[in-house]
C-alpha positions as CSV (number, residue, x, y, z in Angstrom):
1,X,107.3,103.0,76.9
2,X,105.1,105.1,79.4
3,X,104.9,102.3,82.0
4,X,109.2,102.0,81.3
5,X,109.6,105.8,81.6
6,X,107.0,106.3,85.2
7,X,108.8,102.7,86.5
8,X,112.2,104.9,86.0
9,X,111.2,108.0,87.5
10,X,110.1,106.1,90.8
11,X,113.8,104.4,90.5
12,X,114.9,107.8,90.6
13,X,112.6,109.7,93.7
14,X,113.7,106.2,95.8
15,X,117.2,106.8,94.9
16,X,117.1,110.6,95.9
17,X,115.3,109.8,98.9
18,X,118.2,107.5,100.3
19,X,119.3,108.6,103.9
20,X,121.0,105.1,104.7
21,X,123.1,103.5,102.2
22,X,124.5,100.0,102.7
23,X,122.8,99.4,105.5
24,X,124.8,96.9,108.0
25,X,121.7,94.6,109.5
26,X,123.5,93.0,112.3
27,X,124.9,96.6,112.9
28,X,121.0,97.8,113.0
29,X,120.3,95.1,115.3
30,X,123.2,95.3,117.4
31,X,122.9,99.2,118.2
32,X,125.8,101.8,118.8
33,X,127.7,100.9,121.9
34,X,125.8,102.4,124.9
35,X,123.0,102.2,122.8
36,X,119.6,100.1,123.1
37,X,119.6,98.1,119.7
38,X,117.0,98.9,117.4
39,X,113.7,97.6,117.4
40,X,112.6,95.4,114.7
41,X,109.7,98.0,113.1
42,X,112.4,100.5,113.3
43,X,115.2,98.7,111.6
44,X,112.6,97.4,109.2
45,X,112.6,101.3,108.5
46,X,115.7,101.7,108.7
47,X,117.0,99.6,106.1
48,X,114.0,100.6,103.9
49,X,114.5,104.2,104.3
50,X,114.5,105.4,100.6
51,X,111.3,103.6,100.0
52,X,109.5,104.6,103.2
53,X,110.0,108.1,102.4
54,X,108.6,108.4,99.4
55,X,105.6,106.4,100.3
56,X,104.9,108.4,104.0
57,X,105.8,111.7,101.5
58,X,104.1,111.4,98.7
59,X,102.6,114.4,96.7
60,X,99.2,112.4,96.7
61,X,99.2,112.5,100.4
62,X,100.4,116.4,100.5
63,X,97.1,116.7,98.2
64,X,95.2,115.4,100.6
65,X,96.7,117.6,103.6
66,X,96.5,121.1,101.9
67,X,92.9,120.3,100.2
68,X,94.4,120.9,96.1
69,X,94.4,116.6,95.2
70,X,92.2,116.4,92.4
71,X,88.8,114.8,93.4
72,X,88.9,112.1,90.3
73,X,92.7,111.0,92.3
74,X,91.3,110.6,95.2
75,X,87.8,109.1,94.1
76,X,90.1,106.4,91.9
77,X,92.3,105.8,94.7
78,X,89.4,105.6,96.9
79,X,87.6,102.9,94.8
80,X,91.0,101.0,94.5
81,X,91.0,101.0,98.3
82,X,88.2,99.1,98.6
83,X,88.9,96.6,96.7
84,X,92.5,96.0,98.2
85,X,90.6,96.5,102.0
86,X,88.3,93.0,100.5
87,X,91.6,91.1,99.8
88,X,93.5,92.4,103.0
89,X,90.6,91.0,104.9
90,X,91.2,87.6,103.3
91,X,95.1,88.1,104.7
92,X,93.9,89.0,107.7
93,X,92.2,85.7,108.0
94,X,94.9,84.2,106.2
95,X,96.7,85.2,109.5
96,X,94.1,83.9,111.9
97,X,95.0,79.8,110.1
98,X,98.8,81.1,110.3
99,X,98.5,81.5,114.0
100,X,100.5,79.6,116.3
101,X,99.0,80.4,119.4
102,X,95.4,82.0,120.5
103,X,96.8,85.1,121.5
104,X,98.0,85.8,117.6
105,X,94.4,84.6,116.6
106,X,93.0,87.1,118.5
107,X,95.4,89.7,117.1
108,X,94.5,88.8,113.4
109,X,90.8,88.5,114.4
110,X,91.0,92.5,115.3
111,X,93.1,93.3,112.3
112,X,90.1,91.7,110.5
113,X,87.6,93.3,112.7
114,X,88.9,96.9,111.8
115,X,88.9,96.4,108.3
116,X,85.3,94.8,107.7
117,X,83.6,97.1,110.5
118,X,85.4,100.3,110.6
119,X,87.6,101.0,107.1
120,X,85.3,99.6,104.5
121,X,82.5,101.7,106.3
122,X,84.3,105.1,105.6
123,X,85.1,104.4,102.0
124,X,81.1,103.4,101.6
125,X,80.7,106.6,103.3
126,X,83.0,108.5,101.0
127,X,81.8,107.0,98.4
128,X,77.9,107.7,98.7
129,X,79.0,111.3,97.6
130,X,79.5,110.3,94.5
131,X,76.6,108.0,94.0
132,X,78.5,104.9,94.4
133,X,76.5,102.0,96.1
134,X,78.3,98.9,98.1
135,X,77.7,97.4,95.0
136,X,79.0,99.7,92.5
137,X,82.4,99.5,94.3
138,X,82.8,95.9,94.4
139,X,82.0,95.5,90.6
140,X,84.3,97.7,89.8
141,X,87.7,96.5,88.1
142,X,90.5,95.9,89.9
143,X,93.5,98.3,88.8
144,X,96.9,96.5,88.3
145,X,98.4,98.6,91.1
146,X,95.8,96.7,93.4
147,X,96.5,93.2,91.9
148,X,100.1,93.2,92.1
149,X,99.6,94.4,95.9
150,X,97.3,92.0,97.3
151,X,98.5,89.1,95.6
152,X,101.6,89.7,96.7
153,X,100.5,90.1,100.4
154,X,98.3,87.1,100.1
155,X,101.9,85.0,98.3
156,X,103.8,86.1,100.9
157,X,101.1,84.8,103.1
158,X,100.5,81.5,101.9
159,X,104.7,80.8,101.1
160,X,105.7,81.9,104.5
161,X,104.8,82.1,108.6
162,X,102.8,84.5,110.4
163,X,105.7,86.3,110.6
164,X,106.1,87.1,107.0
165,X,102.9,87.9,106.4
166,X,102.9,90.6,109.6
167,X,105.6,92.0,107.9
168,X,103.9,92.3,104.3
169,X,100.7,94.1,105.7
170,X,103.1,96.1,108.6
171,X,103.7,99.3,105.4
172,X,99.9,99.6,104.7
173,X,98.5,99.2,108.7
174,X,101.1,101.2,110.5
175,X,102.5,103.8,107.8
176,X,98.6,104.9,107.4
177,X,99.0,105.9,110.7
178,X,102.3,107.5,110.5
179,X,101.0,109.3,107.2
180,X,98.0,110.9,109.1
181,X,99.5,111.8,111.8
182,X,101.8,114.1,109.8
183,X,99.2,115.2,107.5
184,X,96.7,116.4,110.7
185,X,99.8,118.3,112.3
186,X,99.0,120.7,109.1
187,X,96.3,123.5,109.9
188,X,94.5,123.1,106.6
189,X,94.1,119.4,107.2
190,X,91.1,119.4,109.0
191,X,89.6,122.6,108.1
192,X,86.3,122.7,107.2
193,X,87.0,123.5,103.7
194,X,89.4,120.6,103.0
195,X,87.3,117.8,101.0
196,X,89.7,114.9,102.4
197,X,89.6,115.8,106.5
198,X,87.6,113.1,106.9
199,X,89.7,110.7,106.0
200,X,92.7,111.8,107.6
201,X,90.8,112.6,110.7
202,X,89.5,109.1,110.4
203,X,93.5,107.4,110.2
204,X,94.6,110.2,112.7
205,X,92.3,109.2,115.2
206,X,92.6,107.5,118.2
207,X,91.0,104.7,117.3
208,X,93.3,103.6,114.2
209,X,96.2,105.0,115.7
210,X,95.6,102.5,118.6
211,X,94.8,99.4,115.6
212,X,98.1,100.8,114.3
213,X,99.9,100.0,117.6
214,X,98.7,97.4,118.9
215,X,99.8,96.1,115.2
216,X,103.4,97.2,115.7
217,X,103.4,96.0,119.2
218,X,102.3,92.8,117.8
219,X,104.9,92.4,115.4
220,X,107.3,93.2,118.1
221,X,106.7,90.3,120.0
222,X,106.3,87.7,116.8
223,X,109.9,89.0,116.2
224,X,111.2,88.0,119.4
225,X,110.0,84.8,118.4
226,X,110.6,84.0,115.1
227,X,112.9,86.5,113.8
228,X,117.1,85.5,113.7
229,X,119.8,87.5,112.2
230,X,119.6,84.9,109.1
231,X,116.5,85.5,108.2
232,X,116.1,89.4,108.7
233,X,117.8,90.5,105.3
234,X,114.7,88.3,104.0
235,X,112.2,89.7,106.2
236,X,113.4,93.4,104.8
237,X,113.2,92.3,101.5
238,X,109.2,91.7,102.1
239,X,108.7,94.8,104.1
240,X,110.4,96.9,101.1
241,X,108.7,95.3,98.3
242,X,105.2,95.9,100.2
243,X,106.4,99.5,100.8
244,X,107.4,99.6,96.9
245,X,103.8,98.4,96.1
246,X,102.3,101.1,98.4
247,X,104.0,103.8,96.3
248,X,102.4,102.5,93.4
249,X,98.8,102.8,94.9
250,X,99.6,106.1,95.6
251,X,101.2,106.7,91.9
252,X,97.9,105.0,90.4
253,X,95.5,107.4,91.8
254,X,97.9,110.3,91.4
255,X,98.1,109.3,87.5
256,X,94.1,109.1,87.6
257,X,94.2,112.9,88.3
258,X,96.8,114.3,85.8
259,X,94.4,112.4,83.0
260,X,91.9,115.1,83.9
261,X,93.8,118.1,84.0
């Protein structure tokens, strides 16, 4: 009943966060007259609206900005994270066999890169304050909230084009960016005295933020390719369930730290 009643209350923030109703794809695609149509990141967006605000909004996030998040949220998030980074890895390899051409190889070889080299590397970093060893963190159990996630990623993956799968890990690679961004525009977010600056100064960064683009850009140009008005409304319905499944992350470490209040 407690998994029914939290499942309902998400129905309800996505609901009250709806700014576009009924959204018209070809419409998205096709512009206002006079106007330059839509990208395809943008009407991605667009059309998931609802669900991208309460994910780049969430209270966790807030938490982290203005210093309050209680540690054991973030430390059960944080251990979570890991584990998801190890099985986005995999799709990021995944995308390298999905590749059509070099030039996508080379994409997903950097999207591979950034996650093995650079992200696990700040959450072994993070995670060293708390005594918590390489291999403390990948014994660990994986929390439902991660399962559903990367298998879903990985399914999406393995059913569909390099294409598809861009667009499953597009909410986790380029709303991290949007999410710090907005968080380090906050004075207390990289104050001194705020126990999670480090991690939004490493997302808000110039270095992710360029990962982040270069991702976007990326998908961009495999959209140009691959993408037709039939297939969008299926191509939304991946980016939204992956932006569905980011809000529960962010729910599942937020829970962890209302257990210890």
């Amino acid at each position: 009943m407690a998994q029914l009643s939290e499942s309902n209350s998400l129905e309800l923030r996505i609901a009250k966060a709806a700014d576009i109703s009924n959204v018209d794809v070809d419409e998205l695609a096709g512009g206002q007259p006079g106007q330059e149509p839509m990208r395809f990141f943008e009407r991605l967006k667009a059309a998931a609206s609802a669900e991208w605000r309460v994910y780049t909004e969430h209270p966790f996030t807030d938490g982290m900005a203005d210093g309050l998040l209680v540690e054991e949220a973030f430390r059960h998030y944080l251990v979570q994270d890991y584990l998801f980074l190890i099985e986005f890895a995999r799709a990021y390899a995944l995308a390298v066999y999905k590749s059509p051409k070099l030039a996508d190889m080379r994409e997903a070889a950097a999207g591979l890169s950034a996650i093995l080299d650079v992200e696990l590397n700040l959450h072994v970093k993070l995670c060293a304050g708390w005594d918590l060893s390489p291999h403390d963190l990948e014994r660990a159990p994986p929390a439902i909230e991660t399962l559903a996630y990367t298998r879903y990623v990985l399914d999406t993956g393995m059913r569909g084009d390099l294409l598809a799968l861009q667009v499953a890990l597009a909410p986790c690679v380029i709303g991290y960016a949007e999410i710090a961004a907005r968080l380090s525009a906050r004075p207390e977010a990289l104050a001194e005295t705020n126990p999670y600056r480090e991690w939004i100064a490493e997302y808000a960064g110039a270095p992710y933020q360029a990962v982040a683009a270069k991702a976007r850009a990326h998908l961009e140009r495999l959209a140009d390719s691959y993408s037709t008005p039939a297939r969008e409304a299926e191509l939304i319905a991946i980016f939204k369930e992956a932006t569905r499944l980011e809000i529960e992350f962010w729910e599942m470490g937020w829970r962890a730290g209302q257990r210890r209040e």
